[in-house]
PyMOL Python script that loads the backbone (N, CA, C, O; Angstrom):
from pymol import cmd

cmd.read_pdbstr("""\
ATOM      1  N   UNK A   1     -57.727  27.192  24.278  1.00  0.00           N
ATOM      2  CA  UNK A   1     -58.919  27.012  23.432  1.00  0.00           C
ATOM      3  C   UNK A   1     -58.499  26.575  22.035  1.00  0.00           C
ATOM      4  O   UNK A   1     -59.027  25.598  21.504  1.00  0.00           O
ATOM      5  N   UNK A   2     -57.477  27.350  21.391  1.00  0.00           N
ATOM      6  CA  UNK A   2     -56.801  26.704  20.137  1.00  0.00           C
ATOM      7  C   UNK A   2     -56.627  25.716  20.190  1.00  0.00           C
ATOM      8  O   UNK A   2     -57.129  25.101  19.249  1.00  0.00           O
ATOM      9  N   UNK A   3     -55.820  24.809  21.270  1.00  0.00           N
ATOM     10  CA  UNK A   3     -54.959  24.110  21.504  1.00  0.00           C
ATOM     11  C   UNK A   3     -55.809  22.637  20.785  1.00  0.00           C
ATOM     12  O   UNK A   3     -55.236  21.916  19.967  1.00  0.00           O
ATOM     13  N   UNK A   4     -57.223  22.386  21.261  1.00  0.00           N
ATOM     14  CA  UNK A   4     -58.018  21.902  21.498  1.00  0.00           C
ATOM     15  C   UNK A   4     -58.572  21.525  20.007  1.00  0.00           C
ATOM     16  O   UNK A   4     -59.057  20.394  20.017  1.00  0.00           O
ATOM     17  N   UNK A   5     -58.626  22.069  18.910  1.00  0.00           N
ATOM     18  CA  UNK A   5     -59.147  21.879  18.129  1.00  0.00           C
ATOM     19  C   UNK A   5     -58.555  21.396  16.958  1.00  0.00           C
ATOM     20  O   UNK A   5     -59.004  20.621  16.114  1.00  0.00           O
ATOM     21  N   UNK A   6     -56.864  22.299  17.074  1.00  0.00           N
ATOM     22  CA  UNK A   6     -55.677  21.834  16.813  1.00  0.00           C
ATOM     23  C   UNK A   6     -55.034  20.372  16.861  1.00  0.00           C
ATOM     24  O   UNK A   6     -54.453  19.734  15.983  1.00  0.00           O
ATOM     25  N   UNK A   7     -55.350  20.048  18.249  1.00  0.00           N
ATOM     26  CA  UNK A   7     -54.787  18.853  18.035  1.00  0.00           C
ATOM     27  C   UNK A   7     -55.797  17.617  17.522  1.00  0.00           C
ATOM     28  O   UNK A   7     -55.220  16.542  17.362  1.00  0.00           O
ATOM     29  N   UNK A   8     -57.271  17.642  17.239  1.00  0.00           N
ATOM     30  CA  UNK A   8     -58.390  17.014  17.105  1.00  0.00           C
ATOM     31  C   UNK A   8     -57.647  16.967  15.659  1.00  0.00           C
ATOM     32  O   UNK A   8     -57.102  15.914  15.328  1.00  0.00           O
ATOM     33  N   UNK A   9     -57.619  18.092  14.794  1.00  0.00           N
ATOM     34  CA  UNK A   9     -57.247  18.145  13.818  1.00  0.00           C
ATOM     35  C   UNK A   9     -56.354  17.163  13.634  1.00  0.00           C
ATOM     36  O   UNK A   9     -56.798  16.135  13.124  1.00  0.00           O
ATOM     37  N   UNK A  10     -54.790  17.209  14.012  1.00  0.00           N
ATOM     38  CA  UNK A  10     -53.700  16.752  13.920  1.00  0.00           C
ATOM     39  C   UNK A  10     -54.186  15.573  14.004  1.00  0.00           C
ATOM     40  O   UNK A  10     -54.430  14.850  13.038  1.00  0.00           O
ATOM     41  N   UNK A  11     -54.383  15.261  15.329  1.00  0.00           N
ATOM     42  CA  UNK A  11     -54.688  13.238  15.346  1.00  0.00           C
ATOM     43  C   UNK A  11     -55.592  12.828  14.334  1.00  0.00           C
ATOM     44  O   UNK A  11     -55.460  11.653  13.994  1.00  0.00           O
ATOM     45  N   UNK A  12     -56.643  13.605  13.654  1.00  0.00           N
ATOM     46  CA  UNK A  12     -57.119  12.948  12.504  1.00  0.00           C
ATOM     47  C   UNK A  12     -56.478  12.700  11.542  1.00  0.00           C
ATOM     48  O   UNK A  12     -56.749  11.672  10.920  1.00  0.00           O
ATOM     49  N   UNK A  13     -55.427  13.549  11.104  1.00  0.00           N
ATOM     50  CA  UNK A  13     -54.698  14.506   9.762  1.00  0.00           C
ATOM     51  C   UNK A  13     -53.370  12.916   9.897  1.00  0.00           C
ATOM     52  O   UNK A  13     -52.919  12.309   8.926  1.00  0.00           O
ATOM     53  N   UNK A  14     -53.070  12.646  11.294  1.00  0.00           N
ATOM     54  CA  UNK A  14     -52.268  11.203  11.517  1.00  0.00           C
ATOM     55  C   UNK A  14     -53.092  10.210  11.447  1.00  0.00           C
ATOM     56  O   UNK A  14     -52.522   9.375  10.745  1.00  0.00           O
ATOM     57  N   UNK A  15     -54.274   9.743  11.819  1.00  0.00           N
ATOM     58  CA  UNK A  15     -54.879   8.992  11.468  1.00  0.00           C
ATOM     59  C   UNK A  15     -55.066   8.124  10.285  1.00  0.00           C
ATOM     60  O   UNK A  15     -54.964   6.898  10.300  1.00  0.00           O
ATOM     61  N   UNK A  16     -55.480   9.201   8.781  1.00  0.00           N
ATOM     62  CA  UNK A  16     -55.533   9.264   7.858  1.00  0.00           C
ATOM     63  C   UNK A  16     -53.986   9.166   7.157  1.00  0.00           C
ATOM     64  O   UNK A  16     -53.981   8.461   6.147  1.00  0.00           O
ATOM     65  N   UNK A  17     -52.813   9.694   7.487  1.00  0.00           N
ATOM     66  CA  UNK A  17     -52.209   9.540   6.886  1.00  0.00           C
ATOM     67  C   UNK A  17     -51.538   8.414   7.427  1.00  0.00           C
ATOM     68  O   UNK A  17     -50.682   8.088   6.604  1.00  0.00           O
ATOM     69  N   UNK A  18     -51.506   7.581   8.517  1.00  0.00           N
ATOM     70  CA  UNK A  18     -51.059   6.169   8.786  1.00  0.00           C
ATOM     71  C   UNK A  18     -51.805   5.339   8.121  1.00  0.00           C
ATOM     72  O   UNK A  18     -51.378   4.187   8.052  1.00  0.00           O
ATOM     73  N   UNK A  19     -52.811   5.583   7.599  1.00  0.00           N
ATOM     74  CA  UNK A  19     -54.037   4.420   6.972  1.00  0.00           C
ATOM     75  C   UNK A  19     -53.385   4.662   5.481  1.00  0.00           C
ATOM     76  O   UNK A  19     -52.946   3.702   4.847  1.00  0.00           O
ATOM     77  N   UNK A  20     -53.354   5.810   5.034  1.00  0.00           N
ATOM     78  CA  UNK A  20     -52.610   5.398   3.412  1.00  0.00           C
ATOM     79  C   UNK A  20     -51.378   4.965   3.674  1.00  0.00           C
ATOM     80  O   UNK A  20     -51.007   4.059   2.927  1.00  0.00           O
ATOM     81  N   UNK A  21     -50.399   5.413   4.728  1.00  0.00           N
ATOM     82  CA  UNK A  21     -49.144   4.943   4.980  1.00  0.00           C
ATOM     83  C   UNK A  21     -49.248   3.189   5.037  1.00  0.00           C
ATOM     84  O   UNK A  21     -48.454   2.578   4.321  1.00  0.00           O
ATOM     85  N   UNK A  22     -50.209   2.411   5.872  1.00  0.00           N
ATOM     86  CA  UNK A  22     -50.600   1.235   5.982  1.00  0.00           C
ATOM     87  C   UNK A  22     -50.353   0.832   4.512  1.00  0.00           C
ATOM     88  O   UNK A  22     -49.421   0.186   4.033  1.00  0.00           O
ATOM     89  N   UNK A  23     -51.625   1.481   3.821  1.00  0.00           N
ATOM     90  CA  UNK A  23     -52.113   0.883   2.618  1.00  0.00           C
ATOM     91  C   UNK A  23     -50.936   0.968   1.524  1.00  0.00           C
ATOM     92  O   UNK A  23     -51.196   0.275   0.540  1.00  0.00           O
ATOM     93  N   UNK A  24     -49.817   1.583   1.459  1.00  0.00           N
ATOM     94  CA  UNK A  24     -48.572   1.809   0.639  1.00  0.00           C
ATOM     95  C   UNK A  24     -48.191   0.575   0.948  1.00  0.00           C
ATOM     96  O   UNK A  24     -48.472  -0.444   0.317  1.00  0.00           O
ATOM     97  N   UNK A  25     -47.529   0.664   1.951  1.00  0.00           N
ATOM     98  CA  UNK A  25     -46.709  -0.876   3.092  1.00  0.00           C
ATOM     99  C   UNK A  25     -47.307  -2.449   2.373  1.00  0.00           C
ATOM    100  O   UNK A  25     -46.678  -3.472   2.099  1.00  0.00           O
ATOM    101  N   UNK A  26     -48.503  -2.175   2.252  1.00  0.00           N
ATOM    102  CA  UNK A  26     -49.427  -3.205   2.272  1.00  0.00           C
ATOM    103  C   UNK A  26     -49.217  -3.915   0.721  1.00  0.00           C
ATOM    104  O   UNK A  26     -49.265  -5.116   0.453  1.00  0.00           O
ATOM    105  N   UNK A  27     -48.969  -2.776  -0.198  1.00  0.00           N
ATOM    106  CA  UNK A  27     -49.121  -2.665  -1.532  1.00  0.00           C
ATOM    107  C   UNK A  27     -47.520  -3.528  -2.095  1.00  0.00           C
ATOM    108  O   UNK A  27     -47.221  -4.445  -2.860  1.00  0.00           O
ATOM    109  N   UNK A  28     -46.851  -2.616  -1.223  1.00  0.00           N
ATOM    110  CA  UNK A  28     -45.205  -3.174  -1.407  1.00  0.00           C
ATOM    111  C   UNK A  28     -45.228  -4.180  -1.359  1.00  0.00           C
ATOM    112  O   UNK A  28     -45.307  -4.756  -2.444  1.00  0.00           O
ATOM    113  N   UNK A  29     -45.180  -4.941  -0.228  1.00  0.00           N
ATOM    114  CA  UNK A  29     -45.107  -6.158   0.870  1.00  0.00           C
ATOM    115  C   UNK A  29     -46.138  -6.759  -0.225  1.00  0.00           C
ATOM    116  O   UNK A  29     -45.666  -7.837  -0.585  1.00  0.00           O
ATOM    117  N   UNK A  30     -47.224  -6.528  -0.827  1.00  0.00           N
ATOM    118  CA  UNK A  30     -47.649  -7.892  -1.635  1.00  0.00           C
ATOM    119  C   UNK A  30     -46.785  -8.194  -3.303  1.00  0.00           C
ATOM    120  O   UNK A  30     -46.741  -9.278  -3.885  1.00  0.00           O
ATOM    121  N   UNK A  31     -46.083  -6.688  -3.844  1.00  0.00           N
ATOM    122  CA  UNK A  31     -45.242  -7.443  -4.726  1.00  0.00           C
ATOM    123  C   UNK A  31     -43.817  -8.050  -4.372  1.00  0.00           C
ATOM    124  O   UNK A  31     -43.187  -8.684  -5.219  1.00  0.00           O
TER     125      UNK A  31
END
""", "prot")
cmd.dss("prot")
cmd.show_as("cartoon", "prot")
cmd.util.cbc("prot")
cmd.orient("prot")
């Protein structure tokens, strides 16, 4: 039952942090 809500969490918590991770990358790569 934990397990479940836990990982909903997590894959958002990666979600979000690949999208600023993106947006860093993105930032570099244009100077």
């Amino acid at each position: 039952v934990f397990f479940l809500p836990i990982s909903i969490f997590n894959v958002a918590d990666i979600m979000i942090i690949g999208g600023i991770l993106c947006l860093i990358f993105a930032l570099i790569k244009s100077r």
